[in-house]
FIRO-274749 format. One line per 3 residues: number of its first residue (from 0); their letters; for each residue y, z, x of C-alpha. Coordinates in pm, whole numbers. Layout:
N
NUM	A	Y Z X  ...
***
This chain:
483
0	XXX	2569 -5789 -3847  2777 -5648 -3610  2682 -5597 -3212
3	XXX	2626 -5233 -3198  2388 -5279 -3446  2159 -5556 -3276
6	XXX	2234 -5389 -3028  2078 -5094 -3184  1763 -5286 -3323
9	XXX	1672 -5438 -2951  1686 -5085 -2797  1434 -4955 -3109
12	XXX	1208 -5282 -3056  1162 -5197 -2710  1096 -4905 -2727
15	XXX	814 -4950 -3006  700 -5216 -2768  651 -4999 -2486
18	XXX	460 -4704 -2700  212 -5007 -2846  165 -5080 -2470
21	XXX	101 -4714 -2398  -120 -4688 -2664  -348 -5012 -2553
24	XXX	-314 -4842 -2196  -470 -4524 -2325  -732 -4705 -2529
27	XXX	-852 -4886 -2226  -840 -4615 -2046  -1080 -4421 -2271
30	XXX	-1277 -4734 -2295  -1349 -4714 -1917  -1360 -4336 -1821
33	XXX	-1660 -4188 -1683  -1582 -3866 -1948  -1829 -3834 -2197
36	XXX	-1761 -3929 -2592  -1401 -4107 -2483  -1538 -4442 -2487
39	XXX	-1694 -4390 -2854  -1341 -4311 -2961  -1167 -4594 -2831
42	XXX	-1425 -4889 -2962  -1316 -5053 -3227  -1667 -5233 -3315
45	XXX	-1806 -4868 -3417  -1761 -4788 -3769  -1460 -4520 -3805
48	XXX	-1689 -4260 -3919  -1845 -4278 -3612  -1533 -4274 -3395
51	XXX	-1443 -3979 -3642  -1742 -3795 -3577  -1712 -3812 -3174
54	XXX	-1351 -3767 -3186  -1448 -3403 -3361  -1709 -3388 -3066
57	XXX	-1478 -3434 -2804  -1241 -3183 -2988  -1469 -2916 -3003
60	XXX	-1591 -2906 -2662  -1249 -2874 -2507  -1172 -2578 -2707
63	XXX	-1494 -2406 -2641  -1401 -2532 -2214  -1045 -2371 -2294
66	XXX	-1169 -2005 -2468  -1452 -1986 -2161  -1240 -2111 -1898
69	XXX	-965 -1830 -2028  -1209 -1601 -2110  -1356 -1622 -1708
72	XXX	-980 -1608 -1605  -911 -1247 -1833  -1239 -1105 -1717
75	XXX	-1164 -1160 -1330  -950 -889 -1235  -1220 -643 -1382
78	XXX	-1486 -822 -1233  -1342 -956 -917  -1492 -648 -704
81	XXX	-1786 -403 -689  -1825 -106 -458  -2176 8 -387
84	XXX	-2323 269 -216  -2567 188 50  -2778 343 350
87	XXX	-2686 361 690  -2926 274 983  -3065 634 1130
90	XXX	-2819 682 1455  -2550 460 1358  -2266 522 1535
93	XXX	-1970 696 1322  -1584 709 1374  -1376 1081 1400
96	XXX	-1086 1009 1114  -742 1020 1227  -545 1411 1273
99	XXX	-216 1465 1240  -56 1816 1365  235 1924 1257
102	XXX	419 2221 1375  530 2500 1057  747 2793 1129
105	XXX	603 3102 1214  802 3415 1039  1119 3280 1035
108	XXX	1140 3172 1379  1318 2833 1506  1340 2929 1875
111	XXX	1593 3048 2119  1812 2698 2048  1804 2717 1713
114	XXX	1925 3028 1707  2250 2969 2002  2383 2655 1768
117	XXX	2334 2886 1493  2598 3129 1653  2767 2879 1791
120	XXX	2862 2757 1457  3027 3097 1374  2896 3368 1142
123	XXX	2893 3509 787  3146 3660 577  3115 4005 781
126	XXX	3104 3849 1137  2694 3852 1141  2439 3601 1214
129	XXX	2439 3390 945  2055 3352 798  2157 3125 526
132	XXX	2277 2867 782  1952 2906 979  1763 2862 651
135	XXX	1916 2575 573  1865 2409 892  1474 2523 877
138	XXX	1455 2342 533  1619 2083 730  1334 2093 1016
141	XXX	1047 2215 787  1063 2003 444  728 2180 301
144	XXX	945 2552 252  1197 2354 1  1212 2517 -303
147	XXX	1424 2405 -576  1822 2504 -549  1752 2668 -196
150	XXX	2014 2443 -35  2310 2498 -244  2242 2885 -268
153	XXX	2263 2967 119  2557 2696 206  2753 2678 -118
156	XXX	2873 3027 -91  3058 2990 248  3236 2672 135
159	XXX	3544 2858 46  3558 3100 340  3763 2971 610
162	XXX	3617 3151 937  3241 3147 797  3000 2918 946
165	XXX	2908 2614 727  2546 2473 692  2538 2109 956
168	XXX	2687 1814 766  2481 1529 909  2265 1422 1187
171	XXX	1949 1628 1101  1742 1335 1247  1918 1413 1564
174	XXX	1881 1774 1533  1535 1771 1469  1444 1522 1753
177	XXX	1621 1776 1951  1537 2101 1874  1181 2002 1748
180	XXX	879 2091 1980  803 1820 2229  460 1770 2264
183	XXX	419 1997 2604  583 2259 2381  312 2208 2113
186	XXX	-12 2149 2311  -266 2337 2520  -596 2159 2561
189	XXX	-743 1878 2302  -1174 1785 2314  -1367 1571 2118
192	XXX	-1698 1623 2128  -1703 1879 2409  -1483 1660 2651
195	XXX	-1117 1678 2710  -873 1423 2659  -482 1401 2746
198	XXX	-330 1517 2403  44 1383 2455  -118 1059 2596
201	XXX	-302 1039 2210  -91 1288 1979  212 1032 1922
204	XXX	520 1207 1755  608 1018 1409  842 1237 1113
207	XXX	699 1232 800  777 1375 442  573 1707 569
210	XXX	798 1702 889  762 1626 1243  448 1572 1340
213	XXX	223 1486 1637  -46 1150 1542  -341 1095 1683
216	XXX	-510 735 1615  -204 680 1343  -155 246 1208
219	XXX	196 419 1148  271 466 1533  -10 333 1732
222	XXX	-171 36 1752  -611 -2 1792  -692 -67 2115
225	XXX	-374 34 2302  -349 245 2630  -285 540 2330
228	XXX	-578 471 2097  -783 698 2183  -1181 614 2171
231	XXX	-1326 826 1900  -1647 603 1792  -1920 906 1822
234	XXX	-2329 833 1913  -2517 1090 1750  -2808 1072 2005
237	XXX	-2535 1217 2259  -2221 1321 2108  -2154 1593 1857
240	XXX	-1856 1532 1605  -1629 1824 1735  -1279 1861 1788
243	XXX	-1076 2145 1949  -724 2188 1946  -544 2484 2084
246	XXX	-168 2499 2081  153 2696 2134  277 2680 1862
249	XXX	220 2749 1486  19 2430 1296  -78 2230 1005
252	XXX	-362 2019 1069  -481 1756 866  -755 1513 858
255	XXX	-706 1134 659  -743 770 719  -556 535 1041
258	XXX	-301 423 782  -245 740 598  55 1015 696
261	XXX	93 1401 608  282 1426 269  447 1721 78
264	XXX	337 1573 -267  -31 1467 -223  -278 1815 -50
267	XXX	-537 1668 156  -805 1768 439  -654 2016 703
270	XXX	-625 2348 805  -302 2597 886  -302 2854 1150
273	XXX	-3 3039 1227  -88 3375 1420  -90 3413 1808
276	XXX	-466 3410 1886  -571 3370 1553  -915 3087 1542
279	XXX	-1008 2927 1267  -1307 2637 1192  -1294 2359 954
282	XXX	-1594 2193 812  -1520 1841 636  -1776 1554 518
285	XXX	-1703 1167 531  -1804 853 392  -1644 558 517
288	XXX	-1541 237 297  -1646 -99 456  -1509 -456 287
291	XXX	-1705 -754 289  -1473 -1024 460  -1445 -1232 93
294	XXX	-1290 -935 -42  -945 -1050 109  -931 -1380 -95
297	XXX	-910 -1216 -377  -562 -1086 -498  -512 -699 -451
300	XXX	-465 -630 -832  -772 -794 -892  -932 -588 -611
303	XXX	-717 -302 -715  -623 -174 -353  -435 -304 -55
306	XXX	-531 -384 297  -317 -221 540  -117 -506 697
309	XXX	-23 -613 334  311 -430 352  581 -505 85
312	XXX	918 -591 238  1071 -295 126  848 -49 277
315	XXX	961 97 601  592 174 748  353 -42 958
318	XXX	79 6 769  11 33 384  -190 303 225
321	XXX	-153 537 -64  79 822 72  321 532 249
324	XXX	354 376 -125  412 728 -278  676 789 29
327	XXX	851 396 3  825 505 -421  1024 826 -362
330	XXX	1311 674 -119  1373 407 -344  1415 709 -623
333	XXX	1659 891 -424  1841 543 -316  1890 455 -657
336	XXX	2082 764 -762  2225 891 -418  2281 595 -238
339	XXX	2070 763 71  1744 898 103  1587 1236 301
342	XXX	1549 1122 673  1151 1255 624  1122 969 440
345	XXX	1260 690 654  1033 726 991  1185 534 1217
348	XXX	1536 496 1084  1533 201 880  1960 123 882
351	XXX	1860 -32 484  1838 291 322  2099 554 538
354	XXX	1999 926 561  2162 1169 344  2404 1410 459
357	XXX	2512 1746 341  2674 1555 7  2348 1354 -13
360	XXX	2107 1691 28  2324 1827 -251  2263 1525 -468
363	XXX	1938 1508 -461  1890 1853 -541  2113 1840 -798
366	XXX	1846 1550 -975  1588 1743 -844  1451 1464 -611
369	XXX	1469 1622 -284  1090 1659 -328  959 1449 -615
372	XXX	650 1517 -752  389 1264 -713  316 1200 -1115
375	XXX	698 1136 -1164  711 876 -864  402 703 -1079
378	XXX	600 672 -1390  940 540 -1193  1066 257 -1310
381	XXX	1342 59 -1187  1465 -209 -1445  1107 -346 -1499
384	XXX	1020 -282 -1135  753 45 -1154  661 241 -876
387	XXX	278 104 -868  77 272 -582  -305 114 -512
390	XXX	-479 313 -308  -622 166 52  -875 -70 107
393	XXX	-1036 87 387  -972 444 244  -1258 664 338
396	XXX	-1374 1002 136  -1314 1322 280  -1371 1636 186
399	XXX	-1367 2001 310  -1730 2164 319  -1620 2505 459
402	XXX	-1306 2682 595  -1408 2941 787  -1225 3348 798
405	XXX	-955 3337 1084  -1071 3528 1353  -859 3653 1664
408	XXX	-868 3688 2017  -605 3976 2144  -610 3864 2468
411	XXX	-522 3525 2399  -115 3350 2222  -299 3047 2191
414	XXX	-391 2918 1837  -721 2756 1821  -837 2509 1568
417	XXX	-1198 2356 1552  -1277 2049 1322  -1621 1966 1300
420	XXX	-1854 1783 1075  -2223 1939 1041  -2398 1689 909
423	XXX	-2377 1336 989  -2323 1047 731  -2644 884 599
426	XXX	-2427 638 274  -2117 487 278  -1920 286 16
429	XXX	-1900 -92 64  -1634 -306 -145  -1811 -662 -252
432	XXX	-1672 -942 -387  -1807 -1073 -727  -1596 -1393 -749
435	XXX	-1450 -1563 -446  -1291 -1873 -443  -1557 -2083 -405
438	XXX	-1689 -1914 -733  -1394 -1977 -949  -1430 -2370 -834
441	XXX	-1783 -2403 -874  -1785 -2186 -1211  -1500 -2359 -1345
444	XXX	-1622 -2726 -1237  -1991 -2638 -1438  -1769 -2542 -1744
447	XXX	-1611 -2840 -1744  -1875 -3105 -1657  -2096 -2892 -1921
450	XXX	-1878 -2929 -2197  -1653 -3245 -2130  -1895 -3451 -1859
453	XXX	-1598 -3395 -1596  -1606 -3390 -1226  -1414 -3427 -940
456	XXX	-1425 -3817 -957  -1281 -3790 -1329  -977 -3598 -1187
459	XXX	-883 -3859 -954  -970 -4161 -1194  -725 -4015 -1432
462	XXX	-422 -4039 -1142  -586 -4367 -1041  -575 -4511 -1369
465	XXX	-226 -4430 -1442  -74 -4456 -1124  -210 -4692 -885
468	XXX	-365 -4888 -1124  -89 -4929 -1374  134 -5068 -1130
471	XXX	-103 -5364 -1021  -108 -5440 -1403  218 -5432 -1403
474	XXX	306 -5651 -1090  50 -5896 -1188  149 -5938 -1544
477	XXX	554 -6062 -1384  349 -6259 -1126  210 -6434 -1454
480	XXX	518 -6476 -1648  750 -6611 -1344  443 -6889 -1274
***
């Protein structure tokens, strides 16, 4: 026989030595454990119908453990959460939501300094003010007028004259932080509840897909408790839930959550006035959504919503909420095929995704994705990434009771704006959770001790056995053969 071959034959007797070792290990093992029906298995003295029959036993249970254990597991995410609706205490006090005001053009007009870089960018094609530039520039300032194929209509047609003006090629951030309305431009006098505040100490300026506009108690630009957060928790017993804005200038008012922002694609809670003196009175209702602290164990697609600090990595806001998502959703769409995105929909000028310029306007008209509508973000998909928006946590229902007929004061430019809610909130919603962690342990533990007799103590006599234990036996059994 030659050497490769004994060789051969030592390396298979070991090894069939060490598996008949193994399998003595495991038979003590199961001779010894503290789970149920494993010692009836491994003893030899029973007769083998009986070691048969508990073997079956043992079988059995772990696949009915397994199918309830997965069964518990499938079921969670449509179980994990309830939302109830429940009583508030009579007089309890109640927060004013969060308004945003944003300024909309009135007839066409952009102001005095609109109109001077207009001429001073030349004219049209017979030496006169050029409206198409200024149109373009308002889209520009004003996303809500876009219409689709507006921007190539009024600039593409002066491309090829020489001594016309041409719409701005870049910079519209800049432009519109500079020809914008400040918020002493904007603002008159601001009260809540009868008493006035300081509105550009409150009213923080933030640009949003609807435009420019002014933020008042905003997660996007503000933080709570700063010298800006304005104190808007209302007492019944004294207080009346009443706002009154008057302005300067031409408004769109809207009323949502802290971490929600003014968007083209979604309508919400607000009011426009646009005439010089005109008054107008909004009515709105709210219920506000509470979350029982376990709720944030439990993973968001489970609890199918997100709190507002969980912000993906990608997003460019400070707080999460529904429109944000549908915003972050719609720059990642015009990324993908422009390689930029609409300045409205980078807030604070995130240098990852680079406003589009006059090329980039142009392509994303072209696609038709300068203003994407909201059912299309919803279906994106990039590679197997989709655009998957979850509303808010802590988003709170509002609705709009009663817009009133404008009525106007001829002695007065000022617009005038009241918000007000009639009838206080008796119910709110409150999100619960079902199955914390805790829950999972002590549901899955009672499966498994029902059906298998294991515990805690089994878990760790398993490592025991095979770890600490094994190497003792081992140690002492070469302590044996060296004596």
């Amino acid at each position: 026989m030659s050497k490769s071959n004994k060789g051969n034959e030592e390396i298979t007797r070991s090894k069939t030595v060490m598996a008949w070792k193994f399998v003595a290990y495991l038979k003590d093992y199961s001779s010894n454990c503290t789970l149920a029906g494993f010692n009836y298995i491994a003893n030899s003295n029973l007769h083998p119908t009986e070691r048969i029959f508990w073997l079956l036993c043992v079988l059995l249970s772990a696949m009915g453990c397994y199918h309830l254990i997965s069964e518990y597991q499938r079921d969670f995410p449509i179980r994990a959460v309830s939302i109830v609706y429940e009583s508030l205490p009579p007089f309890a006090k109640w927060k004013f939501p969060t308004v945003s005001v944003c300024e909309i053009v009135y007839k066409y007009d952009l102001g005095r300094d609109v109109v001077e870089y207009v001429k001073g960018l030349g004219t049209d094609e017979n030496g006169e003010y050029n409206y198409d530039v200024e149109t373009y520039i308002s889209l520009m300032f004003f996303p809500y007028q876009y219409h689709e194929g507006t921007i190539k209509s009024h600039c593409y047609p002066y491309e090829k004259c020489d001594e016309c003006s041409k719409c701005p090629r870049n910079d519209y951030r800049k432009m519109v932080l500079m020809f914008g309305a400040n918020c002493t431009d904007m603002f008159i006098e601001c009260k809540l509840s009868n008493k006035m505040f300081d509105c550009c100490k409150y009213f923080l300026p933030l640009i949003t897909p609807f435009g420019r506009c002014f933020m008042l108690n905003s997660l996007q630009n503000n933080k709570r408790n700063s010298e800006h957060w304005l104190p808007m928790i209302l007492d019944p017993a004294t207080q009346t839930a009443t706002m009154q804005l008057l302005t300067h200038r031409p408004m769109q008012i809207t009323l949502h959550n802290e971490e929600d922002i003014p968007h083209t694609a979604l309508s919400g809670v607000g009011v426009s006035i646009s005439d010089p003196g005109q008054h107008k009175t909004l009515h709105f209702q709210m219920e506000a959504m509470e979350n029982d602290p376990d709720v944030h164990e439990i993973d968001p697609l489970a609890r199918n919503c997100y709190f507002t600090e969980e912000v993906p990595a990608t997003s460019v806001f400070r707080a999460y909420s529904f429109t944000t998502c549908i915003s972050d959703c719609a720059r990642r769409f015009q990324m993908e095929i422009c390689n930029c995105s609409s300045y409205t929909m980078n807030p604070f000028g995130d240098p990852r995704y680079p406003d589009c310029d006059y090329n980039g306007n142009l392509c994303l008209e072209s696609n038709s994705i300068v203003k994407p509508d909201a059912k299309l973000l919803l279906n994106y998909k990039k590679g197997k990434k989709k655009c998957y928006c979850l509303p808010s946590c802590s988003e709170g229902d509002l609705k709009t009771i009663y817009e009133s007929v404008s009525d106007f004061n001829s002695s007065s430019k000022a617009r005038n704006v009241t918000l007000t809610m009639p009838v206080w909130p008796t119910d709110q919603y409150r999100r619960q959770a079902l199955r914390t962690r805790l829950d999972v342990v002590v549901t899955m533990g009672g499966m498994l001790g029902l059906f298998l007799g294991a515990s805690i103590l089994s878990a760790i006599e398993f490592i025991y056995y095979f770890t600490l234990r094994a190497a003792n036996t081992l140690r002492m059994a070469k302590a044996s053969v060296q004596k």
